[in-house]
C-alpha positions, 0 to 999 in steps of 0.5 A: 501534533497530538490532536487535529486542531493543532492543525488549525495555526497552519491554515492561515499558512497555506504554504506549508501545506501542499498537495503531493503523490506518494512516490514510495515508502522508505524501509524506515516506514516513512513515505517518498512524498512528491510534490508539485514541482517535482519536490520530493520530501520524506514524510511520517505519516499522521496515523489514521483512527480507522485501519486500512486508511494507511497510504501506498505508492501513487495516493494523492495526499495533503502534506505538512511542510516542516520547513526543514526537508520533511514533513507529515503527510495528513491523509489520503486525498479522494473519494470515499470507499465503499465500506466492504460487506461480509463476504460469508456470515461471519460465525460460518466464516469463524469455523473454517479452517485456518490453513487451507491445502491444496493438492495435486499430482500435476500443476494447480493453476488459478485463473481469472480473465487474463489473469493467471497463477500456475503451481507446477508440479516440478516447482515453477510457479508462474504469474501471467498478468497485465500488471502485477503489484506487490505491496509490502510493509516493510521488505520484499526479498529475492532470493534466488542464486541469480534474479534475472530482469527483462 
């Protein structure tokens, strides 16, 4: 499929497209697609024009059946997000450095509501939070002699 009106044949079949929730994305880059009826399908995902429309765990998305297990995810399914604005000028924001250092002789703690970050001086760093999410485009890795959970 090499142009969006190559889609138009599969409308007068509307059962092989469906509507489904990513479920996760597979190392390969494919996404875990479920579907109505608990269905899960791996999926490529038909690559969008503009960045950042890229999908992640839990977008409802309209999904291609290719009748043999798979399939190709559309696009996302939902309301239209607001196009960010600058946050500063951006020729002001060009001359800023490109790494910024923070230093201290005790702990640097970020904190934001409920939210908070610490740097400990002795090499803790500790993330309090109601929900923490980690997004990734290909892996996360723990490294650790021992990673205890719970």
């Amino acid at each position: 499929m090499s142009h969006p009106f190559d889609l138009a044949p599969l409308i007068g079949q509307p059962q092989s497209l469906s509507r489904g929730e990513v479920a996760g994305i597979d190392d390969d880059g494919r996404l875990r697609v479920t579907l109505a009826g608990g269905l899960t399908l791996r999926c490529e995902l038909l690559q969008p024009d503009t960045p950042g429309t890229a999908c992640s765990g839990g977008d409802a998305v309209l999904v291609w059946q290719d009748g043999a297990g798979g399939g190709v995810v559309l696009g996302r399914i939902g309301h239209q997000a607001p196009t960010p604005q600058p946050v500063a000028d951006p020729l002001a924001f060009a001359q800023r450095p490109e790494t910024l250092v923070l230093e201290a002789q005790g702990d640097i703690v970020l904190r934001n509501g409920q939210s908070r970050i610490r740097l400990g001086a002795d090499g803790d760093v500790e993330i309090v939070c109601a929900n923490f999410a980690t997004r990734s485009r290909r892996l996360l890795r723990l490294l650790a002699p021992m990673i205890k959970m719970n």
